[in-house]
KOLMITI-178688 format. One record per residue: residue number from 1; residue in three letters; x, y, z of N, C-alpha, C in turn. Coordinates in Angstrom, 2 decimals. Layout:
N
ATOM  num  residuo      n_x      n_y      n_z     ca_x     ca_y     ca_z      c_x      c_y      c_z
ATOM  NUM      ala        X        Y        Z        X        Y        Z        X        Y        Z
...
***
This chain:
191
ATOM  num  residuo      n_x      n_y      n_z     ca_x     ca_y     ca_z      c_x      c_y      c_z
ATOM    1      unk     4.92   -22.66   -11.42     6.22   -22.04   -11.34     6.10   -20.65   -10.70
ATOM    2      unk     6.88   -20.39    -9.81     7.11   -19.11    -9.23     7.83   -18.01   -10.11
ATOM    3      unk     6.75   -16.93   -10.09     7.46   -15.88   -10.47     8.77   -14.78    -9.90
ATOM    4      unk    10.08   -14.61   -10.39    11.09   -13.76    -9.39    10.99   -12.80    -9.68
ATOM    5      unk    11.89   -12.10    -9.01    12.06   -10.64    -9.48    12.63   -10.46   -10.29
ATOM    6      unk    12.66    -9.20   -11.29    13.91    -8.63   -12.28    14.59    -7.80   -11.46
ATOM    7      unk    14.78    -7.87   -10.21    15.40    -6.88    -9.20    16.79    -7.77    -8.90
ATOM    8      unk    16.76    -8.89    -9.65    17.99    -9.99    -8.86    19.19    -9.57    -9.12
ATOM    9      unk    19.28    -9.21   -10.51    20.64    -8.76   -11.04    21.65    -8.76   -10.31
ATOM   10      unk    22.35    -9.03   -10.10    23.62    -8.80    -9.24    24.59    -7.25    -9.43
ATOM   11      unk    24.55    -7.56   -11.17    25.62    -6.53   -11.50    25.14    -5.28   -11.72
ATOM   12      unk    23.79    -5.34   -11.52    22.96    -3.64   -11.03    23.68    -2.25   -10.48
ATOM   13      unk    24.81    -3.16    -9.43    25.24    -2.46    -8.18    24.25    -1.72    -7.45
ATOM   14      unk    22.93    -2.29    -6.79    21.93    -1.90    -5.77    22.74    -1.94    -4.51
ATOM   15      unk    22.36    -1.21    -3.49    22.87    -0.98    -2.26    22.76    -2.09    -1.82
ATOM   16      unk    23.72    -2.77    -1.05    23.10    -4.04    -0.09    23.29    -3.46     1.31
ATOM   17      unk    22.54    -4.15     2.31    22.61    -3.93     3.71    22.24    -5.36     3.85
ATOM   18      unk    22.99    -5.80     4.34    22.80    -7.68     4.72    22.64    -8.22     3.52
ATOM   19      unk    21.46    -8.93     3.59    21.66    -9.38     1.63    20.23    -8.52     0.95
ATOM   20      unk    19.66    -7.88     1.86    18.42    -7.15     1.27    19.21    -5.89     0.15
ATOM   21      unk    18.59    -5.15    -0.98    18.73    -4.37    -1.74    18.01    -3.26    -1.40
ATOM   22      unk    18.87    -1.96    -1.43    17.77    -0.73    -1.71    17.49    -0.43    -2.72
ATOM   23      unk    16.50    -1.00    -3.57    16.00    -0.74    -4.80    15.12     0.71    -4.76
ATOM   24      unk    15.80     1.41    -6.46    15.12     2.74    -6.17    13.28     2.52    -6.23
ATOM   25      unk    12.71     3.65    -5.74    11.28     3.57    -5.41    10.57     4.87    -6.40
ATOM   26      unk     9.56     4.94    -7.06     8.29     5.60    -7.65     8.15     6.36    -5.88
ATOM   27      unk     8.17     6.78    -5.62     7.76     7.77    -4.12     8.07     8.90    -4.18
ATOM   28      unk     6.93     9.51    -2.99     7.59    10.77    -2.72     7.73    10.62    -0.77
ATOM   29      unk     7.65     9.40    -0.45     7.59     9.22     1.17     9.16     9.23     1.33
ATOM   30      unk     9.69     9.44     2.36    11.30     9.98     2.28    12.08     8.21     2.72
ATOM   31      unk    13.14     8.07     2.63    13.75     7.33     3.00    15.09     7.39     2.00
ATOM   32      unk    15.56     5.83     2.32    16.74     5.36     2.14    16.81     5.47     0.49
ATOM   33      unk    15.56     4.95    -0.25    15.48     4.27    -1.59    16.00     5.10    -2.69
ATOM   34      unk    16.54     5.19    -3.46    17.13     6.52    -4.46    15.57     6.52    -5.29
ATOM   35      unk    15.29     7.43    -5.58    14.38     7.89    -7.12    14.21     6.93    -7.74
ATOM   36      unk    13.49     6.34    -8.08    13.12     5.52    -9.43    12.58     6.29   -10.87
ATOM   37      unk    12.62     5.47   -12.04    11.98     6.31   -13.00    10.72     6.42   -12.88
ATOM   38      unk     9.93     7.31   -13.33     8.59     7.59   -13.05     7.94     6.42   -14.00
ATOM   39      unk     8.54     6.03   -15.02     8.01     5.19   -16.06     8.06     3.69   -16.64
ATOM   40      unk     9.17     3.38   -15.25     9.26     2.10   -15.07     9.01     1.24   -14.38
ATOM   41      unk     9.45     0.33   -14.42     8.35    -0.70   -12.96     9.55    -0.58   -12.34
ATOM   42      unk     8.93    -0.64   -10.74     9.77    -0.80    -9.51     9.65    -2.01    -8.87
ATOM   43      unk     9.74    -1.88    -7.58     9.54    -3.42    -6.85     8.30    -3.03    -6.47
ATOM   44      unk     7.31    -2.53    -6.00     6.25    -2.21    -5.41     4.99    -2.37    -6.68
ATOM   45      unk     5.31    -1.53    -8.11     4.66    -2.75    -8.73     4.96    -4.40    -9.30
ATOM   46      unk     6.04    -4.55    -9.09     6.22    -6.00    -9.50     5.51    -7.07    -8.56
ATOM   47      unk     5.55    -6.56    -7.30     5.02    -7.20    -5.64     3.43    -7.16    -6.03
ATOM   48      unk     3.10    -6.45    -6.34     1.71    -6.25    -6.78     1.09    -6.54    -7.97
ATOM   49      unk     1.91    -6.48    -8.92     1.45    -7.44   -10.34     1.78    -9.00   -10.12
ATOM   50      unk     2.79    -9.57    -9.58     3.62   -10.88    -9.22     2.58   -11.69    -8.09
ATOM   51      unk     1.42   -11.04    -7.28     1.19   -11.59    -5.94    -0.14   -12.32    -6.38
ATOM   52      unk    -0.78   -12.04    -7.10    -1.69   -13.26    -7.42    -1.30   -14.78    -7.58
ATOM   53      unk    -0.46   -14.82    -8.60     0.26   -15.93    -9.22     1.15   -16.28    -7.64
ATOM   54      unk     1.83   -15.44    -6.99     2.78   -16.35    -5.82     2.01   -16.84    -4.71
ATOM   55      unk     1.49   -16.02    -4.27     0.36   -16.35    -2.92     0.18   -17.59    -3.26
ATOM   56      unk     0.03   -18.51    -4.49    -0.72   -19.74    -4.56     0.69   -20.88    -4.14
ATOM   57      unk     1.72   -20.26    -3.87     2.50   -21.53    -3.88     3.13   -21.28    -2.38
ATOM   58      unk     3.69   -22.44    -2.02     3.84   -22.73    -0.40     5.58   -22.54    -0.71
ATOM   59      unk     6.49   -22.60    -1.66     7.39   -23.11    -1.79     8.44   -21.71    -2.64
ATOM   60      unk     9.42   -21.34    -2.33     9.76   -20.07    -3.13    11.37   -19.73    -2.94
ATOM   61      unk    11.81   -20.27    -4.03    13.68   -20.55    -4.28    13.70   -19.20    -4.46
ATOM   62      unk    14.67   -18.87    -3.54    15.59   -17.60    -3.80    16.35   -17.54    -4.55
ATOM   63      unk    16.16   -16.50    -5.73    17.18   -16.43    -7.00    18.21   -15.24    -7.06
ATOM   64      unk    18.07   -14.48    -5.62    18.68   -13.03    -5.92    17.96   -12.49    -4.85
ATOM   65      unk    18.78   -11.28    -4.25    18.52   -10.70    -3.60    17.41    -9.93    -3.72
ATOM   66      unk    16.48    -9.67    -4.97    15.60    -9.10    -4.92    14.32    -9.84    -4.97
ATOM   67      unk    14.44   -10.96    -4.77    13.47   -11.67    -4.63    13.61   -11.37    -3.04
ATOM   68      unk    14.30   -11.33    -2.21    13.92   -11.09    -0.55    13.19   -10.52    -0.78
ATOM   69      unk    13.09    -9.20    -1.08    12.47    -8.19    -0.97    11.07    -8.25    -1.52
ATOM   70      unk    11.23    -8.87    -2.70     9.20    -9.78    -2.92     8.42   -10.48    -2.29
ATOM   71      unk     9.52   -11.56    -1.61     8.95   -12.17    -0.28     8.41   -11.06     0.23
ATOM   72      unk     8.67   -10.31     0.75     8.76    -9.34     1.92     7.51    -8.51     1.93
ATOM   73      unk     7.39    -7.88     1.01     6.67    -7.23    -0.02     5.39    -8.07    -0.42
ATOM   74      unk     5.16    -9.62    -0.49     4.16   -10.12    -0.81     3.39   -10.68     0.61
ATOM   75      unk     4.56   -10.71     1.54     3.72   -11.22     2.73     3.18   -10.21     4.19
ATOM   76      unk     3.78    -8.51     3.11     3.12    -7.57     3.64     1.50    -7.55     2.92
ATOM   77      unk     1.17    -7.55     1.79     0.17    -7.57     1.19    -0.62    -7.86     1.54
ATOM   78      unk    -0.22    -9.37     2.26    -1.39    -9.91     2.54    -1.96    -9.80     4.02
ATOM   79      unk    -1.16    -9.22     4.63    -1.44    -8.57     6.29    -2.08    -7.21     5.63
ATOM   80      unk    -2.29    -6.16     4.59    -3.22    -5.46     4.30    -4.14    -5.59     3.48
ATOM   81      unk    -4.26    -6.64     3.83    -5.76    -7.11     2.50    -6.70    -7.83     4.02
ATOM   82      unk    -6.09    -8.66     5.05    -6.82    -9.43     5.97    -6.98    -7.87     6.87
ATOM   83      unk    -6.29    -6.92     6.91    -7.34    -5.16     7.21    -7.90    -4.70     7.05
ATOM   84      unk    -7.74    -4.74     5.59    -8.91    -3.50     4.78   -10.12    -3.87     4.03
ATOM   85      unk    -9.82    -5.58     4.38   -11.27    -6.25     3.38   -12.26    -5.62     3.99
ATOM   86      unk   -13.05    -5.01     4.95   -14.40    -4.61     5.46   -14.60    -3.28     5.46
ATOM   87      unk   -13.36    -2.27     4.84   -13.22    -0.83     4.77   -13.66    -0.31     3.34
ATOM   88      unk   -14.10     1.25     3.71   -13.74     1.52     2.46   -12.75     2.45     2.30
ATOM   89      unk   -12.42     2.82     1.19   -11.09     3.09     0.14   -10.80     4.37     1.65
ATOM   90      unk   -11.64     5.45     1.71   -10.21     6.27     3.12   -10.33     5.65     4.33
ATOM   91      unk   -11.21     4.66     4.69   -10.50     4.29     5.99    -9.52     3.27     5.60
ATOM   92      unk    -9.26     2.53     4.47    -8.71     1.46     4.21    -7.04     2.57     3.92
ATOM   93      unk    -7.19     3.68     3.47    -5.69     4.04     3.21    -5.51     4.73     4.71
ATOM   94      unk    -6.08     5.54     5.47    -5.92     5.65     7.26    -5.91     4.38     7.87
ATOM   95      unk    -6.08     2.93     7.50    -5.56     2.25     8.35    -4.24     1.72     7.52
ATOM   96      unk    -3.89     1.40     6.27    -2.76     1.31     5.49    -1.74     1.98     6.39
ATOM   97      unk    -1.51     3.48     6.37    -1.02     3.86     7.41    -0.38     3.85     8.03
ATOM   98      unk    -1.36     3.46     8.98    -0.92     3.46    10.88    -0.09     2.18    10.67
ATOM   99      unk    -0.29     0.91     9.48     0.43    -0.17     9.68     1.23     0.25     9.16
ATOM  100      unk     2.06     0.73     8.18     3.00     0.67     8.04     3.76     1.34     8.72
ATOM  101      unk     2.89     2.27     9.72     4.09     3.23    11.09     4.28     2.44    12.42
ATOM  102      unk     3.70     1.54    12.18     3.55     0.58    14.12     5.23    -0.15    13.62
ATOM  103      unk     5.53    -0.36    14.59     6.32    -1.01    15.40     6.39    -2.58    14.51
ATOM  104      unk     7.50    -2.77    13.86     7.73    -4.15    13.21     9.09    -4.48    13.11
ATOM  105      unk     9.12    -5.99    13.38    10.55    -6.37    13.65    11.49    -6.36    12.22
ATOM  106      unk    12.86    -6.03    12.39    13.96    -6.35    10.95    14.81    -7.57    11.22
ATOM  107      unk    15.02    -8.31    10.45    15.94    -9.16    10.42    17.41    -8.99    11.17
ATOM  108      unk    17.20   -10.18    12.06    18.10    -9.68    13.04    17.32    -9.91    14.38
ATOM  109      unk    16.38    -9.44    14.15    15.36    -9.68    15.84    14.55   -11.01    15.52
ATOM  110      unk    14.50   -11.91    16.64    13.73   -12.67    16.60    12.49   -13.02    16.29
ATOM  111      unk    11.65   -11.88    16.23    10.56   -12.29    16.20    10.33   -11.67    14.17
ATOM  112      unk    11.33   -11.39    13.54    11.64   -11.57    11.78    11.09   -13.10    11.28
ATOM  113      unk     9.79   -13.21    10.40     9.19   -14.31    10.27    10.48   -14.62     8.98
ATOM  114      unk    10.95   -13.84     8.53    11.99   -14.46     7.16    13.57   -14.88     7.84
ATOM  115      unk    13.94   -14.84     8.89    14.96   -15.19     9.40    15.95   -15.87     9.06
ATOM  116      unk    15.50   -17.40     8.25    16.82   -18.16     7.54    17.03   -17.24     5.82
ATOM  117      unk    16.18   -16.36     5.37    16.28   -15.65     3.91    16.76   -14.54     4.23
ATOM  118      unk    17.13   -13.92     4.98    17.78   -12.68     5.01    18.38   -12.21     6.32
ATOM  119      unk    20.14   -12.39     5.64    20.77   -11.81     6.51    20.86   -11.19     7.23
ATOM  120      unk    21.70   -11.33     8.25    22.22    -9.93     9.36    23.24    -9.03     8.97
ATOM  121      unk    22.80    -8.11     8.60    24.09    -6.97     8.54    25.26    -7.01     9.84
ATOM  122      unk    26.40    -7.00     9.46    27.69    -7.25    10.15    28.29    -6.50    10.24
ATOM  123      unk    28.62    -5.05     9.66    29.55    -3.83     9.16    28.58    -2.73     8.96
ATOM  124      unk    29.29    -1.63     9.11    29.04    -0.49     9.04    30.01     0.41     8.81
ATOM  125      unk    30.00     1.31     7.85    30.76     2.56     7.57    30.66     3.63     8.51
ATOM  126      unk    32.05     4.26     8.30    32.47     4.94     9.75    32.76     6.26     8.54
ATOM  127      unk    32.79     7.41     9.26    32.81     8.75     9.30    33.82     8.65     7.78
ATOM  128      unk    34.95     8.01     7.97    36.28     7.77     6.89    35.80     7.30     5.71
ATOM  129      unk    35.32     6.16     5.56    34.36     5.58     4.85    35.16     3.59     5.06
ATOM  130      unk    35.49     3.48     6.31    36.61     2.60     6.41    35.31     1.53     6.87
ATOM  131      unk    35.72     0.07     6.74    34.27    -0.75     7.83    34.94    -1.49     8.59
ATOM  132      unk    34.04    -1.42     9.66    34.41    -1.82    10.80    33.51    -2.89    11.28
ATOM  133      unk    34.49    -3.94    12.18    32.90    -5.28    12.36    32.47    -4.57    13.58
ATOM  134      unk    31.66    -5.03    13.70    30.94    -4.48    14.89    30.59    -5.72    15.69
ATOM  135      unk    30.97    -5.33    17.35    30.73    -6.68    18.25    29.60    -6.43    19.07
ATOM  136      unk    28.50    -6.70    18.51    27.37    -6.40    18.87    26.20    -7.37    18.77
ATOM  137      unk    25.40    -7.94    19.64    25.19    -9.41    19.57    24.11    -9.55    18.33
ATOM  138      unk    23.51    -8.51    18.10    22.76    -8.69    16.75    23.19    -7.99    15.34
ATOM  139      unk    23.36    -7.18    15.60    23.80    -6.26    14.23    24.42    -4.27    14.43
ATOM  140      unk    25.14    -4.17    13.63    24.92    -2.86    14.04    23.77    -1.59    13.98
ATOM  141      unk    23.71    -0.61    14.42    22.50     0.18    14.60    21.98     1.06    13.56
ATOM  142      unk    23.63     1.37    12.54    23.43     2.46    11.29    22.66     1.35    10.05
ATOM  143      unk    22.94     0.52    10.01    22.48    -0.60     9.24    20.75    -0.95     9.57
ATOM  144      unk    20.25    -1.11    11.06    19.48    -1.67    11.45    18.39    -0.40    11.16
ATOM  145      unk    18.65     1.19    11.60    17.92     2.24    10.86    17.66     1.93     9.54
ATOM  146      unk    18.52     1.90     9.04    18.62     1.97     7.17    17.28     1.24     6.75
ATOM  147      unk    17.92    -0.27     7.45    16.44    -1.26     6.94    15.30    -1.06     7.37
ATOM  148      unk    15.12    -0.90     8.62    13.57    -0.01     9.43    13.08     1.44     8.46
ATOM  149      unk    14.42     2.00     7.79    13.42     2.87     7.62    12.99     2.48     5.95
ATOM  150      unk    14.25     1.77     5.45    13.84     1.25     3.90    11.83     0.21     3.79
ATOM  151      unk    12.35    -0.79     4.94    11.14    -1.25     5.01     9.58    -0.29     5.19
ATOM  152      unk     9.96     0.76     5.88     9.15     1.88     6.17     8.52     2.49     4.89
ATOM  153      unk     9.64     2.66     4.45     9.22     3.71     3.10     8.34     2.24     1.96
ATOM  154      unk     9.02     1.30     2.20     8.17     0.43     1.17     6.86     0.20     1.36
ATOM  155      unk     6.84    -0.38     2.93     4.78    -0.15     3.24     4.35     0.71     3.30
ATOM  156      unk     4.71     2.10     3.29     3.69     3.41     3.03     3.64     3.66     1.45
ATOM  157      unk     4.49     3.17     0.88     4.29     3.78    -0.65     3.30     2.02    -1.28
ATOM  158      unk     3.53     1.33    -0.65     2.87    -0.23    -1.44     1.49     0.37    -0.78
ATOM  159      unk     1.29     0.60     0.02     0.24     1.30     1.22    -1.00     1.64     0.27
ATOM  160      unk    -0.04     2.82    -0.35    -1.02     3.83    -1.56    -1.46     3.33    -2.72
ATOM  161      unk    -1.05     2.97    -2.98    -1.21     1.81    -4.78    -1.84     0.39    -4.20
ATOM  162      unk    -1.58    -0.04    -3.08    -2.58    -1.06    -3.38    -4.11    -1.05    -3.03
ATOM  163      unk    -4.28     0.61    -2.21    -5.22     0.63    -2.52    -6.17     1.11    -3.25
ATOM  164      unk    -5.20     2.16    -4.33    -5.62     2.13    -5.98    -5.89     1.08    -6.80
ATOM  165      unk    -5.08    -0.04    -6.06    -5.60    -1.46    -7.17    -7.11    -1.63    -6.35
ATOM  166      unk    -6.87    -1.63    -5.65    -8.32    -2.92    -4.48    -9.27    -1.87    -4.71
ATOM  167      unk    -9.32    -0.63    -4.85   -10.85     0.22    -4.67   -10.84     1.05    -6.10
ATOM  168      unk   -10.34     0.06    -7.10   -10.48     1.15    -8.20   -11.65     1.08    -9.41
ATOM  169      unk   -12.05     0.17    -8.24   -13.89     0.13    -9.01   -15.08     0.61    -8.56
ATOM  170      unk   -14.63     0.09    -7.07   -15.80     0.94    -6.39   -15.14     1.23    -4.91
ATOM  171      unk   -15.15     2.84    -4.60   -14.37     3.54    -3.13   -14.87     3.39    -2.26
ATOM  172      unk   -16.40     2.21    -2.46   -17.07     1.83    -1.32   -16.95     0.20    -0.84
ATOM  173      unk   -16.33    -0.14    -1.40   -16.22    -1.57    -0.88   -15.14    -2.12    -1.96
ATOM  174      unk   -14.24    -3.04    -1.27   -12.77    -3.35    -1.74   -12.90    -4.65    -2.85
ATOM  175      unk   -12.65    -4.77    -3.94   -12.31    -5.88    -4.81   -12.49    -6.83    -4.35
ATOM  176      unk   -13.71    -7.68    -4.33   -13.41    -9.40    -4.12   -12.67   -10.03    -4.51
ATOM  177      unk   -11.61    -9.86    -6.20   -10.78    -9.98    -6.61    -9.21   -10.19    -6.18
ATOM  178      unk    -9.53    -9.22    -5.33    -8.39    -9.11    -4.03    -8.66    -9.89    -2.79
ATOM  179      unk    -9.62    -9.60    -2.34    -9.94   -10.12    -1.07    -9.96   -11.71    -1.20
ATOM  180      unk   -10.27   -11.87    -1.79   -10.18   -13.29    -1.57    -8.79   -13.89    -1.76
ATOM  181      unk    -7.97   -13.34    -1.93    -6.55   -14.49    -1.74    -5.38   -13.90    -0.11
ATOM  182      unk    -6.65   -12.81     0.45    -6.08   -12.47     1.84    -6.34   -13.72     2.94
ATOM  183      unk    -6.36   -14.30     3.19    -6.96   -15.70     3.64    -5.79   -16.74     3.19
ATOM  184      unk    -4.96   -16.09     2.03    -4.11   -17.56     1.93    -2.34   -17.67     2.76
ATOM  185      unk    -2.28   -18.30     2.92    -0.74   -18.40     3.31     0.35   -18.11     2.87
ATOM  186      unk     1.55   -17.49     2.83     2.60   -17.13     1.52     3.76   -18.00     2.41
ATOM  187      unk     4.34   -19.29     1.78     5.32   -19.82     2.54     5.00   -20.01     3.94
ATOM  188      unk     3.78   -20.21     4.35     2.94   -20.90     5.49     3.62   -19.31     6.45
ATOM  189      unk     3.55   -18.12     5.99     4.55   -17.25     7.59     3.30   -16.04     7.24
ATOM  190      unk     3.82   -15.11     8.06     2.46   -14.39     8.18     3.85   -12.90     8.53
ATOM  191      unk     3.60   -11.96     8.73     4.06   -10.62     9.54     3.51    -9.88    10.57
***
């Protein structure tokens, strides 16, 4: 059985932008995400306590919008675990990094490996606070920032903690514990 998120809630009232959530974040990297409590779990540890147990399954019912965001979140993981398996702990957080600053597609662009799970934002708020559709062949642009930079702020802060989990035994060579489920498939897609 697949584990979901407790991020699904509906009646939370989390920001939506398409059907993704801005769930607040444990950070101090800037973005979209409001504050989280310092003392509670966020999505960044749930993605990271939750990814052992999911990685093993090919198959993963969406229960809520915050399960996108675990997808998302679990099949970043594993594009920094097939990086940093041969590093140690500071080149592994200097290359953490640079990936989460390169150039990656949002839903909406074609080359988005989650494409049928998460919407295209359609609307955008105007100066008034009025919305307007926007005729624009993919999405609008205030929306399409938001998520570039929400996604942004999530791989630099998952960035840091996971590699407090993977090198927190030894800062010279990364958890076999870890490493070994970088090699597996999450819903056969990759990032």
């Amino acid at each position: 059985m697949v584990y979901h998120s407790q991020f699904n809630d509906e009646s939370a009232g989390y920001r939506l932008v398409g059907n993704v959530p801005i769930l607040p974040l444990k950070t101090t990297h800037k973005g979209p995400a409001p504050k989280g409590d310092a003392n509670a779990v966020d999505i960044i540890d749930e993605a990271l306590d939750l990814f052992k147990a999911n990685i093993l399954f090919r198959n993963f019912e969406v229960q809520g919008n915050g399960d996108r965001v675990l997808i998302y979140l679990t099949l970043y993981i594993t594009k920094c675990l097939l990086k940093i398996a041969p590093m140690n702990k500071a080149d592994a957080e200097k290359a953490l990094f640079l990936i989460a600053q390169e150039q990656f597609s949002i839903p909406g662009e074609t080359a988005f490996p989650l494409g049928g799970l998460v919407t295209v934002p359609n609307t955008r708020d105007d100066q008034e606070g009025k919305l307007q559709q926007q005729h624009t062949a993919f999405y609008n642009h205030r929306a399409a920032d938001t998520l570039r930079q929400y996604f942004t702020q999530l791989r630099l802060e998952l960035g840091v903690r996971l590699c407090q989990r993977v090198y927190a035994v030894d800062p010279a060579k990364a958890n076999k514990w870890w490493i070994c489920f970088s090699k597996r498939k999450f819903l056969n897609k990759a990032l």
